[in-house]
N, C-alpha and C positions, 0 to 999 in steps of 0.2 A: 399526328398531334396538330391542332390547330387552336389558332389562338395567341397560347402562349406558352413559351417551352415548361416543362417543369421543375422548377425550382429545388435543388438539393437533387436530382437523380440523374444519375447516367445510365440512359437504356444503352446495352449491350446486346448483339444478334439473338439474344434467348431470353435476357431475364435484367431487370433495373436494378440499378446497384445505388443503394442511400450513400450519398457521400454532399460535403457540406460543400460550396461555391468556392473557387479558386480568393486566395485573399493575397492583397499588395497595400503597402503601409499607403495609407491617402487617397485608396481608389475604393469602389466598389465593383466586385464583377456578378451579373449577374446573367443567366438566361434572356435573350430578345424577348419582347412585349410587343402586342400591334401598337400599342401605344408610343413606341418608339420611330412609328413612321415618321412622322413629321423631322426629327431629328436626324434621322437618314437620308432626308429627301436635300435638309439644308446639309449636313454631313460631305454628302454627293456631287454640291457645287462645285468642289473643288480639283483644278485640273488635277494638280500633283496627282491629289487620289484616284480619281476616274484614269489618268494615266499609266496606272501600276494595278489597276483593276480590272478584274474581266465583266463583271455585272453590273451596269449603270442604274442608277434610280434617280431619274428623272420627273418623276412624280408619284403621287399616291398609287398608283397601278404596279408599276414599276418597284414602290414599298411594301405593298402587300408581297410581289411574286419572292423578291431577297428574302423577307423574314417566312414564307411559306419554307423555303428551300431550308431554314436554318432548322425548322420544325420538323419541315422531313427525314433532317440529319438526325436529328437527336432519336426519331423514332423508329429510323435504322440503328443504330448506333454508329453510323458513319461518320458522324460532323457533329461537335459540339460547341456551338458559336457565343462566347460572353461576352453582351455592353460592357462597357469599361466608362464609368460614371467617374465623374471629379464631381464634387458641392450638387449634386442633382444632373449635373449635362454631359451630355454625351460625346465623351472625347475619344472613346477607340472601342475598336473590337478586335479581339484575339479568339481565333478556332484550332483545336485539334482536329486533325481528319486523320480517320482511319479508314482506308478506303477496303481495308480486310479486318473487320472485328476479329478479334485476337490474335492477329497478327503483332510481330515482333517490333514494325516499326510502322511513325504516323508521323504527320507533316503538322508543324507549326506555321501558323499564317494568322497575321494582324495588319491595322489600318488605325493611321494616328488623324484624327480632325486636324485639319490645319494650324485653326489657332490655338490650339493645345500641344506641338509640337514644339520641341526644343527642354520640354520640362519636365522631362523622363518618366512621361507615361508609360510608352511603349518597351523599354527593357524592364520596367516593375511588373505588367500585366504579362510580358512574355512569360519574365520568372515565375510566377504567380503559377499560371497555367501550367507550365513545363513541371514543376512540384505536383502540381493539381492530378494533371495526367500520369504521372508516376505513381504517386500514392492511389489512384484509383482504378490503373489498369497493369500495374505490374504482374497482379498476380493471375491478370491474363494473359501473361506474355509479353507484354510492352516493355523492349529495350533500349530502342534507340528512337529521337523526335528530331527529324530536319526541320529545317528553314532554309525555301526556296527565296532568289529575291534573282531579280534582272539584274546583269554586269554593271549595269550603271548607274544602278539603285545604290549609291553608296553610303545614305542615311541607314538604309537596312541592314547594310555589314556593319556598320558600328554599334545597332541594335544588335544584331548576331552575338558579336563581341560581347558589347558589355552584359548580355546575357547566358552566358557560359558555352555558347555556342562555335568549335572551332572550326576554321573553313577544312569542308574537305575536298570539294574540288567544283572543278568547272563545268556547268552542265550543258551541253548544246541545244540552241535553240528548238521549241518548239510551238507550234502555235495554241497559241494566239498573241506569242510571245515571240518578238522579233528579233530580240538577241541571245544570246550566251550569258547564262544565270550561274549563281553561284548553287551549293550546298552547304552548307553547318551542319553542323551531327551534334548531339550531346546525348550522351549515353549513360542510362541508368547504371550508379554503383550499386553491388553488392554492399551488407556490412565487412566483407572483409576485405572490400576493393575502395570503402571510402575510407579506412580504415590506416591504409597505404598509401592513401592521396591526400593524407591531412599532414 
């Protein structure tokens, strides 16, 4: 897929499944756009972020290969990456990654623009998503959705938190990652397991 992801479908390892953009009261989430470069490039300026990230974009070259990679995901079904828009700008991104289409369990991962932090983008767009992926890949199996963050990330555990996310334990460093991270779990209910939990 190049370009730009496709709007309303999730490619799965066999067959695309119609389903409507993850929604958060205030935000839009949509599929990456090339159009979007420019926004990633200033997005990327920011230590914080480049700090707690593995792929820099440091200019238009560096824009193209990020949103190439998001395209790639969507056309594996491995990685489904959404801008996360306030009034038009580009204030986060939230991905599900399945690194096993149909498999039982996939990784939550987002990135808040800096000056849009503190104003609860990032647990609206987590929830948003974490629904989003539920209702479109349960019935292939999807139970369980971490959220990996660094020990010292501890913006991101409060994110975890206030997005339903409980810690479940400590993970040992690995690279490219220098310390000892966390885990959150949040785990799809049954109806007769939310049933019990209400």
């Amino acid at each position: 897929m190049t370009g730009t992801a496709v709007s309303g479908t999730a490619v799965t390892g066999t067959a695309a499944v119609a389903t409507a953009n993850p929604t958060a009261e205030g935000l839009v989430l949509r599929p990456f756009e090339d159009a979007d470069a420019p926004a990633l490039i200033e997005v990327y300026r920011d230590e914080t972020l480049r700090r707690f990230t593995r792929t820099p974009v440091d200019g238009p070259e560096q824009a193209a290969r990020w949103l190439a990679l998001q395209y790639e995901g969507w056309a594996a079904g491995t990685r489904y990456a959404f801008a996360v828009l306030d009034a038009g700008e580009l204030v986060g991104n939230v991905v599900l990654k399945r690194g096993t289409p149909g498999g039982a369990t996939a990784e939550v991962g987002y990135w808040t623009a800096g000056p849009a932090r503190g104003r609860g983008v990032a647990p609206r767009a987590v929830e948003a998503l974490t629904a989003w992926a539920f209702d479109t890949f349960a019935a292939d199996g999807l139970r369980r959705l971490d959220l990996l963050h660094e020990g010292d990330n501890h913006a991101s555990c409060r994110v975890a938190e206030k997005s339903g996310y409980a810690f479940a334990e400590i993970v040992p460093a690995f690279p490219p990652y220098p310390r000892d991270g966390h885990r959150h779990s949040r785990k799809r209910l049954d109806g007769s397991e939310r049933r019990r939990s209400e």
